[in-house]
C-alpha positions as CSV (number, residue, x, y, z in Angstrom):
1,X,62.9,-43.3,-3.2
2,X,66.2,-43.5,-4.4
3,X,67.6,-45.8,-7.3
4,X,69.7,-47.7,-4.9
5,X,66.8,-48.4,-2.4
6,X,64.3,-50.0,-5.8
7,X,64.0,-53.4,-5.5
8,X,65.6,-55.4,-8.4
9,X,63.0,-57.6,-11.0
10,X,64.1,-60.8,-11.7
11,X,65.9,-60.9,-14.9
12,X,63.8,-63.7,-16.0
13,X,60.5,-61.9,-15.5
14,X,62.0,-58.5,-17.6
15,X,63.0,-61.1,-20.1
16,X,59.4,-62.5,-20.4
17,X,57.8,-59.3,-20.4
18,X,60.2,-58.1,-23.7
19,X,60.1,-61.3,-25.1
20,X,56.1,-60.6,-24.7
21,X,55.8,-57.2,-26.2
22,X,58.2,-58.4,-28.7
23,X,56.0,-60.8,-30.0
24,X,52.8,-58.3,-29.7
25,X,54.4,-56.2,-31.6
26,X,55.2,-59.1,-34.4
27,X,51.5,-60.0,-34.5
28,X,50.3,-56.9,-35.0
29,X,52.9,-56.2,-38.3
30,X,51.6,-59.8,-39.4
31,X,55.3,-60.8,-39.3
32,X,53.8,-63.5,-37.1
33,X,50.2,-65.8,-37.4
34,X,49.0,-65.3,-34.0
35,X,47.8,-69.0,-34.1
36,X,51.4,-69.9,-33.9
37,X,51.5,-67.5,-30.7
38,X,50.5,-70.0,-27.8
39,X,50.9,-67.9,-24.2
40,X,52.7,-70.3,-21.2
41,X,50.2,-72.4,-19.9
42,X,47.5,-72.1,-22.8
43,X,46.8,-75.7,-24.3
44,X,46.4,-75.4,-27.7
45,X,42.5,-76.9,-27.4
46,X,41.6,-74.0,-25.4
47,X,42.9,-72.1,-28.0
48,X,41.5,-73.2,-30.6
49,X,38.2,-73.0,-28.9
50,X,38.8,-69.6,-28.0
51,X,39.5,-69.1,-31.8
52,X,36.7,-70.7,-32.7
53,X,34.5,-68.3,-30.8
54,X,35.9,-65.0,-32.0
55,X,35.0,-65.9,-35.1
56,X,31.5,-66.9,-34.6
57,X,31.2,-63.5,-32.9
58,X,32.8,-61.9,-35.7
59,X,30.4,-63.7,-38.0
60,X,27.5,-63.3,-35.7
61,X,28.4,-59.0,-35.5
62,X,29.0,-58.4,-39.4
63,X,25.8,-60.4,-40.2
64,X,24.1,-57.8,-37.5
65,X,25.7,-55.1,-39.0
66,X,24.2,-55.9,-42.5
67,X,20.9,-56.6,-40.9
68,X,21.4,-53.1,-39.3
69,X,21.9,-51.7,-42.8
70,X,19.3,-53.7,-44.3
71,X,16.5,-51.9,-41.9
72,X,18.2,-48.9,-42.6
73,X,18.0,-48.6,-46.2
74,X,14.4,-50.3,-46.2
75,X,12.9,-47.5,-43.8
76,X,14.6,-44.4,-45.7
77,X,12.8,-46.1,-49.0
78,X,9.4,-46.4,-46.9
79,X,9.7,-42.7,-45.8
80,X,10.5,-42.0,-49.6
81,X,7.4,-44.1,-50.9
82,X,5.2,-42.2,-47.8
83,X,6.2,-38.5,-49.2
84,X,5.6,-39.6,-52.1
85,X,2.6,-41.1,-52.3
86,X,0.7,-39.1,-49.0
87,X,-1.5,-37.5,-51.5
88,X,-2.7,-40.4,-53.0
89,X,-5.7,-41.8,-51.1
90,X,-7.3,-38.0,-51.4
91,X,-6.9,-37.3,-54.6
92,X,-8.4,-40.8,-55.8
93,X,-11.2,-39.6,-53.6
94,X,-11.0,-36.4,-55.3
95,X,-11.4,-37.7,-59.0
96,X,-14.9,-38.5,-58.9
97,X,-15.9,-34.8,-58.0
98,X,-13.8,-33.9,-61.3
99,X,-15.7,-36.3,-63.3
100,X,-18.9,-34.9,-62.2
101,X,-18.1,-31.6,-62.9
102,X,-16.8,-32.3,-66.4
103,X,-20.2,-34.5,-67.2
104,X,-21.7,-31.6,-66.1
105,X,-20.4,-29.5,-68.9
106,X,-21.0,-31.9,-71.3
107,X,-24.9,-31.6,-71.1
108,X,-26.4,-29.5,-74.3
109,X,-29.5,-28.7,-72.8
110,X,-29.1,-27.3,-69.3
111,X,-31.8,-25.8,-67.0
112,X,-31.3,-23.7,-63.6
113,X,-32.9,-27.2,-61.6
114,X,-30.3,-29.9,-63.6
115,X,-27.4,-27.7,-62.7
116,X,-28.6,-27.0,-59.0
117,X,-28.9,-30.7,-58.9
118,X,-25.2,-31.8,-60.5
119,X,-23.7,-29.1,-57.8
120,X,-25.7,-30.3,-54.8
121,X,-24.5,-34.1,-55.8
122,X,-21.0,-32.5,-56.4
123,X,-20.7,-30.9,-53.6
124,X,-21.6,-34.0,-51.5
125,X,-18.6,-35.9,-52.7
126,X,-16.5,-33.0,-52.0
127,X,-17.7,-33.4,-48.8
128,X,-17.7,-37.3,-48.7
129,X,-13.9,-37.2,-49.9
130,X,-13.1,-34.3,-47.3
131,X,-14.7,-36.9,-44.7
132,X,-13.1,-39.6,-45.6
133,X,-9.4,-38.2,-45.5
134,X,-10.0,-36.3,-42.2
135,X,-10.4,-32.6,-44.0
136,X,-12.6,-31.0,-42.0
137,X,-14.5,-28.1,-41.7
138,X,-14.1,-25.2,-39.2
139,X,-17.8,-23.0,-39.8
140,X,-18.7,-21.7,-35.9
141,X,-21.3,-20.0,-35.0
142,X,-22.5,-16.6,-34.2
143,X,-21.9,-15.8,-31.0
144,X,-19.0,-18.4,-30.2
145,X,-15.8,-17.8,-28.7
146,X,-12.9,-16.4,-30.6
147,X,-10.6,-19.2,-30.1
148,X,-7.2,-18.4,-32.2
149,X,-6.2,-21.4,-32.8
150,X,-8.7,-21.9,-35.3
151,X,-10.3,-18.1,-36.3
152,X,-8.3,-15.5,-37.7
153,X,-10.6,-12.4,-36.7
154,X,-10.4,-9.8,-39.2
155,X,-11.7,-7.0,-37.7
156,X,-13.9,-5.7,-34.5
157,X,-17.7,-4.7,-35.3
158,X,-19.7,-3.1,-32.6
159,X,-22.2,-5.8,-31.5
160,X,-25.1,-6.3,-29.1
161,X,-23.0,-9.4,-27.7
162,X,-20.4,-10.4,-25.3
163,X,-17.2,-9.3,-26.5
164,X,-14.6,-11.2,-28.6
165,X,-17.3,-13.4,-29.6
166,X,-18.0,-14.2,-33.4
167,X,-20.2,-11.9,-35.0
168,X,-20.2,-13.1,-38.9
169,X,-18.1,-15.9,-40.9
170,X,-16.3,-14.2,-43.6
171,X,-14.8,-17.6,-45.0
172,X,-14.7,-20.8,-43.6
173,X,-11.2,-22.8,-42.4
174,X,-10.4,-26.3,-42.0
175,X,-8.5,-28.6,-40.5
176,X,-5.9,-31.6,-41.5
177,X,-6.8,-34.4,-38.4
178,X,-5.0,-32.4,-36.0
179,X,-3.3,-29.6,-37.8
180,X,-5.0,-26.1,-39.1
181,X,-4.9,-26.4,-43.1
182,X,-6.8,-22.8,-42.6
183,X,-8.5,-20.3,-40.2
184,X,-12.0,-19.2,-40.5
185,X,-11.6,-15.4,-41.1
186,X,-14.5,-13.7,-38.5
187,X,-15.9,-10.5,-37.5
188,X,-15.7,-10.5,-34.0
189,X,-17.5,-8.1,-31.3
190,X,-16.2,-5.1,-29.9
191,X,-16.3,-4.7,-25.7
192,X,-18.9,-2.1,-25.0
């Protein structure tokens, strides 16, 4: 289209639209309140009520916000407090083996029975702590499956059983809940 053949805008709706971005422009450089800006056909109760609303959402998103925050800060100190403190339930479990031990020592007069006795009372609250904070033990038996995931087999020994089954436990593992702490290091038996 040529410029000849563009219809001309009204003078008074070019006006308007300058006299518009004009006072945009003014508001944003806070040469001008914008509650003194009323748009044609606005009443100034509508306004106001509009007004009125944008700053309870205002009020209502920075008191979000600081809520936000607030759970924020509070669940990096929780995580800090759980590294922290992880440890804590097993070693108080843990602290009555150690004074066993050391009340052991303390006895003068000790025979072969009174020590057999303190380490078989020992060992069961080792194994009543272990127990309690979901240590346990991984002891299988001869003739099991190697399953490695929880056996480390340290070497092949020719056997009278099925092969890659456990021969001999060289030293027990154990397991955290879910989660190898340890393998049990195994014999296991060669194929034939």
């Amino acid at each position: 289209m040529q410029e000849q053949d563009k219809p001309v805008e009204n003078t008074e709706t070019i006006a308007t639209t300058i006299d518009a971005e004009a006072l945009q422009a003014a508001v944003a450089e806070n040469q001008v309140e914008p509650e003194s800006v009323i748009e044609p056909g606005v009443s100034a109760d509508t306004l106001a009520q509009l007004e009125a609303k944008v700053l309870e959402l205002q009020d209502a998103f920075m008191r979000a916000k600081a809520e936000g925050e607030n759970i924020r800060r509070r669940a990096q100190e929780d995580i800090s407090k759980a590294h922290k403190f992880a440890i804590e339930s097993f070693a108080e479990s843990l602290v009555p083996v150690k004074d066993s031990l050391e009340m052991g020592l303390k006895i003068e007069t000790q025979t072969v029975e009174a020590i057999k006795e303190g380490v078989e009372m020992t060992l069961k609250q080792l194994n009543s702590a272990f127990e309690k904070n979901r240590l346990l033990e991984i002891n299988p038996q001869q003739g099991d499956k190697l399953d490695p995931s929880k056996h480390q087999a340290v070497s092949m020994v020719p056997a009278e059983q099925e092969a890659n089954t456990i021969v001999t436990v060289l030293q027990k593992g154990y397991m955290i809940a879910d989660r190898l702490l340890r393998p049990a290091l195994v014999t296991v038996a060669q194929a034939k």
